[in-house]
C-alpha positions in Angstrom: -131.1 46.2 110.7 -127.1 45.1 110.7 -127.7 42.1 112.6 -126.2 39.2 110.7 -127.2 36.5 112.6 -130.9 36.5 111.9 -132.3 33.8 110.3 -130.4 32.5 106.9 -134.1 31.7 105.1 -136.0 34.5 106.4 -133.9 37.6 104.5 -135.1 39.8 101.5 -131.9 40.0 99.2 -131.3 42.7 96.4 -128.6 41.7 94.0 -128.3 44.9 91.7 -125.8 44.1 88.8 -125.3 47.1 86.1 -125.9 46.4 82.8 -122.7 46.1 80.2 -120.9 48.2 82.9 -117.7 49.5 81.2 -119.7 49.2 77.6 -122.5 51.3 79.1 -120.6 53.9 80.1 -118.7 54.5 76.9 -122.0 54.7 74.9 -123.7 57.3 77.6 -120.3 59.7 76.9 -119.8 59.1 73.4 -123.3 59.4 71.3 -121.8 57.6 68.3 -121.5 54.5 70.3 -124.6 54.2 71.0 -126.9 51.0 69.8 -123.0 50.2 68.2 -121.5 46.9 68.6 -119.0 48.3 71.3 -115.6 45.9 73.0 -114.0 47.3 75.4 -110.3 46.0 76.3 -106.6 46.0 75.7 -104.1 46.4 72.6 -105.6 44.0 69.9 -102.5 41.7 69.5 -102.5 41.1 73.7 -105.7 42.3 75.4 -108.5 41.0 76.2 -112.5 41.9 76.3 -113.1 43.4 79.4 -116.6 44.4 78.7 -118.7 44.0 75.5 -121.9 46.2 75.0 -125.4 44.0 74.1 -125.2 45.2 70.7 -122.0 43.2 70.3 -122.6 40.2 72.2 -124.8 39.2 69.3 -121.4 38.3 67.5 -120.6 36.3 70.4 -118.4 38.3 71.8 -118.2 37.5 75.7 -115.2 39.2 78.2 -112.0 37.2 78.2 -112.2 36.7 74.9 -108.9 37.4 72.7 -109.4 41.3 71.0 -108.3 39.7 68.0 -110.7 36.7 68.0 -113.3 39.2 69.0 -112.0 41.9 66.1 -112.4 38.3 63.7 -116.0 38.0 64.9 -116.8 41.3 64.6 -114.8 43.1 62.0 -116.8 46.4 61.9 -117.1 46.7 65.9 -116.0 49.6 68.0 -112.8 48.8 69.9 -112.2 51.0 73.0 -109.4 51.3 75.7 -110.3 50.5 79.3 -110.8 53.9 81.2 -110.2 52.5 84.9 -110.5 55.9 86.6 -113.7 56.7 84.9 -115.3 53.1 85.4 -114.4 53.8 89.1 -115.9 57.3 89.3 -119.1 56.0 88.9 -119.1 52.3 90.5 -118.4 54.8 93.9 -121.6 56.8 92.9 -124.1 53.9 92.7 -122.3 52.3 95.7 -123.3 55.6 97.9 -126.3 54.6 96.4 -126.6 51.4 97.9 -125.7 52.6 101.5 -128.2 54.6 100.9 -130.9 51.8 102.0 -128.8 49.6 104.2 -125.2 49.2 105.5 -125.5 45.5 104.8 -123.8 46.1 101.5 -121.6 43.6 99.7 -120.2 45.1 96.2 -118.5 42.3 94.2 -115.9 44.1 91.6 -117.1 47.6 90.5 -120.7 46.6 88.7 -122.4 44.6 91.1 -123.5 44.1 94.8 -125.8 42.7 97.4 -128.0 44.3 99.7 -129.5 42.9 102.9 -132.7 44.9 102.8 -134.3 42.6 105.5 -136.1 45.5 108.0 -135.6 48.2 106.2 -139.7 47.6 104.6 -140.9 50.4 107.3 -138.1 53.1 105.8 -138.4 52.4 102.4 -141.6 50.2 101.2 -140.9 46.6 100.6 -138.5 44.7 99.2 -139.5 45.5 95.6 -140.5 48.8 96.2 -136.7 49.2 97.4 -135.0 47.3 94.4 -137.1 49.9 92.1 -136.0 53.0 94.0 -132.5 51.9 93.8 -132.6 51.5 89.9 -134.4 54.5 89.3 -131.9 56.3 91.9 -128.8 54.5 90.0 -130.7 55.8 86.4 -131.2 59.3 88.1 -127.6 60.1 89.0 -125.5 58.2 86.6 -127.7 57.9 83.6 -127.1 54.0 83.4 -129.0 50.8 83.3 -128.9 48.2 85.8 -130.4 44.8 86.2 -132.0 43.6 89.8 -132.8 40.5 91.2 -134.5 39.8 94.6 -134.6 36.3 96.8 -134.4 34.9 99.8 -130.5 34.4 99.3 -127.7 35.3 98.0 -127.6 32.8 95.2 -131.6 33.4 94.0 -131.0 37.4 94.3 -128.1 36.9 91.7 -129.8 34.1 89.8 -132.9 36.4 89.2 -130.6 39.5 88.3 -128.9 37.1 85.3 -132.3 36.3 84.2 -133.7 39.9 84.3 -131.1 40.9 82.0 -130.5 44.1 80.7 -132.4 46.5 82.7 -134.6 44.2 84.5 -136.2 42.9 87.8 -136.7 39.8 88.9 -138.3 38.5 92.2 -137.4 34.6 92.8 -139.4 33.4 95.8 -138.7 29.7 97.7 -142.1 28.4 96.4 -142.0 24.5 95.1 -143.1 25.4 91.8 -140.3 27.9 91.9 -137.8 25.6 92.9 -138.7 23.4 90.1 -138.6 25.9 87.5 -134.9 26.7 88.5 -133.6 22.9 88.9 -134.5 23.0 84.6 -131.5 25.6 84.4 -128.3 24.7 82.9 -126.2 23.8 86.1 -123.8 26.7 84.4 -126.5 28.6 86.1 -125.0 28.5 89.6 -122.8 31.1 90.5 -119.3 29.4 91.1 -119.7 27.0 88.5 -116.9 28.2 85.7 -116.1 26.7 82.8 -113.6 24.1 84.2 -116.2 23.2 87.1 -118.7 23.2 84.1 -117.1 20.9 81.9 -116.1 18.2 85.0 -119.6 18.6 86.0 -121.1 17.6 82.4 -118.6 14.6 82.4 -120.3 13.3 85.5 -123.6 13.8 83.8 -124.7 16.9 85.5 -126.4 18.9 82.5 -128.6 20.8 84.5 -129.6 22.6 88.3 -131.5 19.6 88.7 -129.2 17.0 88.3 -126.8 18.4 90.7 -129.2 18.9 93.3 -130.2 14.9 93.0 -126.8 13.8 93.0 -125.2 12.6 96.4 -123.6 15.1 98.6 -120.6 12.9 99.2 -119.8 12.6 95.2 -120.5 16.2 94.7 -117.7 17.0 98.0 -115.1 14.7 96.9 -114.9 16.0 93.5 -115.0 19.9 94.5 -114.3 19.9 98.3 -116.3 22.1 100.3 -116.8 24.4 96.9 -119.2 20.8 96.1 -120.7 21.5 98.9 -121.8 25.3 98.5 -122.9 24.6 94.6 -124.8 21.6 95.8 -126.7 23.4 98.3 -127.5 26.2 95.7 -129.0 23.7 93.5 -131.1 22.6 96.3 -131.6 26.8 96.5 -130.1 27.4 100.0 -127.2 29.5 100.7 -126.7 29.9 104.3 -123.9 33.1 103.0 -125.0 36.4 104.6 -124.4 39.8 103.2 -121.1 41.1 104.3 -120.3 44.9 104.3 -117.3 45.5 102.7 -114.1 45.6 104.2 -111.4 48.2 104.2 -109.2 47.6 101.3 -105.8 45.9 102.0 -103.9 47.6 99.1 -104.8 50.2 96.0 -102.8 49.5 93.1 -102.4 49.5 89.4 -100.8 47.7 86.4 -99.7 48.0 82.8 -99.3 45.4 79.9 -97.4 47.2 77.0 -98.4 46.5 73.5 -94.5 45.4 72.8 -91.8 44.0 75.4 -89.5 46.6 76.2 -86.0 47.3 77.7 -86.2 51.4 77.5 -85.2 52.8 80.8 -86.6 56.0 80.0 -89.8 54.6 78.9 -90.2 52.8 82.3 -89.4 55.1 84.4 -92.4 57.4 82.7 -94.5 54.5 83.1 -94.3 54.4 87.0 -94.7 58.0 87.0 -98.2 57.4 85.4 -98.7 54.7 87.4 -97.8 56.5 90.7 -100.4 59.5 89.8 -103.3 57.2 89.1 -102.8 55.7 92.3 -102.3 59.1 94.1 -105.4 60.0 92.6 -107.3 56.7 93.6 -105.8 57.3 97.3 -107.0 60.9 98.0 -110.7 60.6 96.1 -110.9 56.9 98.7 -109.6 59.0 101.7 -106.5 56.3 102.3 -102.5 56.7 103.1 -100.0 53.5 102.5 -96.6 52.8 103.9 -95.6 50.1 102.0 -94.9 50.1 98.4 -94.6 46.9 96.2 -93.4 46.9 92.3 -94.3 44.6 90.1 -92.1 43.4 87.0 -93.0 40.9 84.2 -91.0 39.1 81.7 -91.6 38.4 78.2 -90.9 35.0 79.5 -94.0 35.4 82.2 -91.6 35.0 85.3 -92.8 37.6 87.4 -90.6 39.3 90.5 -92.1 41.9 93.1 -90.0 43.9 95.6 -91.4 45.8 98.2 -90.2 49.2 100.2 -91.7 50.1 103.8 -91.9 53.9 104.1 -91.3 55.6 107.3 -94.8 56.9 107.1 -97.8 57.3 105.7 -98.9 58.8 102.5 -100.8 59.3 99.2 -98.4 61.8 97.6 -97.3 61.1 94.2 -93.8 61.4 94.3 -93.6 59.5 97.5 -95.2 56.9 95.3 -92.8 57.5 92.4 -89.8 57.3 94.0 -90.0 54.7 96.1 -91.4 52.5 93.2 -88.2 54.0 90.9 -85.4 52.9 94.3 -86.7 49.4 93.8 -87.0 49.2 90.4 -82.9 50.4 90.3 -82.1 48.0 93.0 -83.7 44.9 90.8 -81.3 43.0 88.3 -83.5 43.1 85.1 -80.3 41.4 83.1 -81.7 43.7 80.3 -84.3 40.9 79.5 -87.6 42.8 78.1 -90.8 43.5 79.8 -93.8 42.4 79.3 -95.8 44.2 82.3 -95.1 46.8 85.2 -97.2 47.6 88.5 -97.1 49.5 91.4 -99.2 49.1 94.3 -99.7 50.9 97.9 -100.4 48.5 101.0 -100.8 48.8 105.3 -103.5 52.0 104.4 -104.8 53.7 106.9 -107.8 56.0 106.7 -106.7 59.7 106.1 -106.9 61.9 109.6 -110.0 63.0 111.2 -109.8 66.3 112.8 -109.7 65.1 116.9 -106.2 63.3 115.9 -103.6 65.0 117.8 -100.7 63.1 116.1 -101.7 64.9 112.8 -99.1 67.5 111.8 -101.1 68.5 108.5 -100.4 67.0 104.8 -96.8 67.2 103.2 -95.6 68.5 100.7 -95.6 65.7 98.1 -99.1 65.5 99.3 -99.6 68.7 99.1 -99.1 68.7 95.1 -100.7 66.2 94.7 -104.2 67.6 96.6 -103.5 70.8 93.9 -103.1 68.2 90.7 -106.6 66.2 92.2 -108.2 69.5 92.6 -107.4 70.6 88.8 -108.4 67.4 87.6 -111.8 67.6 89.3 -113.1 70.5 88.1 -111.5 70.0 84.4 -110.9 66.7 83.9 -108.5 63.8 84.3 -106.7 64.5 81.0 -105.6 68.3 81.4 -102.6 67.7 84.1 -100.2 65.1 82.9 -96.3 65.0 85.2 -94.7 63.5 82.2 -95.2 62.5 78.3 -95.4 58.9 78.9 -95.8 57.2 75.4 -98.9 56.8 73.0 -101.9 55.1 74.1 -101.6 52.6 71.6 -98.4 51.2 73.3 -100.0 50.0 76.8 -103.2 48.8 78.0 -104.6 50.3 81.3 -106.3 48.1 83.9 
């Protein structure tokens, strides 16, 4: 069933993509949002959309778009901060879910992934029968909508998904009328194909799926490189990709943009310390240590420094975290210039002990505390233990 070398044309692909993700979520917690034109991002003079609900999309509101061209667009819209820890809660749930049916698994960000259900048929039914138990099981635990699209690739599966949109499923099978259905796309279609791709492909001519897969291969590569050749054979509705589990993650880490430059030591410092406990958190709940810890500054000119600090060993304790990050940040020459942006992240993880290790003295101290402070949290929520009085939410957006 995990054998990746089996036959590129002959696999039955599940691409499951939620629906709205971040939006979604926001409207199942807070009733009030829901069917409410909903945009969720940053501060509105910096941030971006990170996610808008359907409802607000109808404004043409689209992530990446400026909060204040967005707030322009759609004056009377609900504008949310991004809850990272929440958004992450559940994208581990439904991704249980997914292993659920196969360890081929491929998650792409936190709302979508592919599955390599290819053998599985005599465990679960076939391949549809498996995309619908996976919604339903997605719907049943979390409460939340997803979209899933099934082909004989990685590109159709994703393709159909798009098209199912919101809440839907899709089967796209290798049949000639098929084919010719999806070669009267827009070439925008194609996964890959941005807005800069986009815009050099319509210059060439190439308006739609079609196009591109007429034009010559040779025009297509020197233009885009091997990235021609990968869209190219898409619009010819191959894609020789297989679904790759998901690695071990090199680093866990997390940033800040505040709503104004600043120079305030004090304010900082209280930053990092937020900072460090998300990351603490993010550590323990993923089972990981780091040794190596990396802070990130930017300037309100954009020139961005990092300095890094190799611990002596391995850990997810908060103050370990804290003031390692705090020992670089006092050995960097800010030259009292303002800034714009501060992260912290945790690199060379390891997976936490398993029992049979004989090298394992037991947790320390640091993460000790900060095994009590996860516990607290988990049974009443991330808000009720806060280290430090940071500053108001309206002065820093979260990602």
């Amino acid at each position: 069933m995990g054998n990746l070398t089996r036959d590129p044309g002959n696999r039955k692909i599940i691409h499951i993509d939620m629906d709205a993700f971040f939006a979604q979520v926001e409207q199942r917690d807070n009733p009030d949002y829901k069917n409410m034109p909903l945009i969720v991002g940053g501060p509105l003079n910096r941030g971006v959309v990170s996610t808008a609900s359907y409802e607000a999309r109808k404004y043409g509101i689209h992530s990446g778009m400026p909060l204040s061209r967005a707030k322009r667009l759609c004056p009377r819209g609900i504008f949310v901060p991004v809850n990272m820890e929440k958004y992450l809660k559940e994208s581990a749930r439904i991704r249980a879910i997914f292993h659920n049916f196969t360890p081929l698994v491929e998650t792409i960000g936190c709302d979508e992934g592919f599955l390599d259900v290819t053998g599985c048929e005599r465990l679960f039914g076939d391949v549809l029968e498996i995309a619908k138990k996976i919604k339903g099981k997605i719907y049943e635990e979390t409460n939340l909508t997803s979209s899933a699209g099934i082909g004989p690739n990685k590109f159709m599966a994703k393709l159909a998904s798009g098209i199912g949109k919101p809440n839907g499923l899709t089967v796209l099978k290798k049949t000639p009328e098929m084919i010719e259905k999806i070669k009267m796309l827009p070439v925008s279609y194609i996964w890959g194909v941005g807005r800069v791709a986009h815009r050099e492909l319509v210059s060439m001519g190439i308006m739609t799926i079609g196009d591109l897969s007429r034009a010559p291969l040779k025009v297509i590569e020197s233009k885009f490189g091997e990235a021609g050749r990968i869209i190219h054979d898409m619009a010819n509705s191959m894609d020789r990709r297989p679904v790759i589990p998901d690695q071990e993650p090199k680093s866990i880490g997390r940033e800040i943009t505040f709503r104004k430059d600043i120079d305030d030591p004090g304010m900082l410092g209280s930053v990092m310390l937020m900072l460090s406990q998300k990351i603490a958190r993010n550590l323990r709940s993923r089972k990981y240590r780091g040794k190596v810890i990396t802070l990130k500054i930017r300037f309100s000119d954009f020139r961005t420094i990092t300095r890094r600090l190799t611990l002596k060993n391995h850990t997810y304790g908060i103050f370990d975290i804290y003031k390692s990050a705090l020992y670089l940040l006092k050995s960097t020459d800010l030259n009292r210039k303002k800034i714009r942006l501060t992260g912290i992240s945790v690199s060379s993880l390891k997976p936490v002990f398993i029992p049979e290790d004989i090298f394992y003295t037991g947790p320390s101290r640091e993460e000790n505390l900060t095994d009590a402070i996860g516990d607290i949290s988990d049974k009443f929520g991330e808000d009720k233990v806060t280290l430090a009085k940071i500053v108001e939410r309206d002065d820093i957006t979260d990602r």
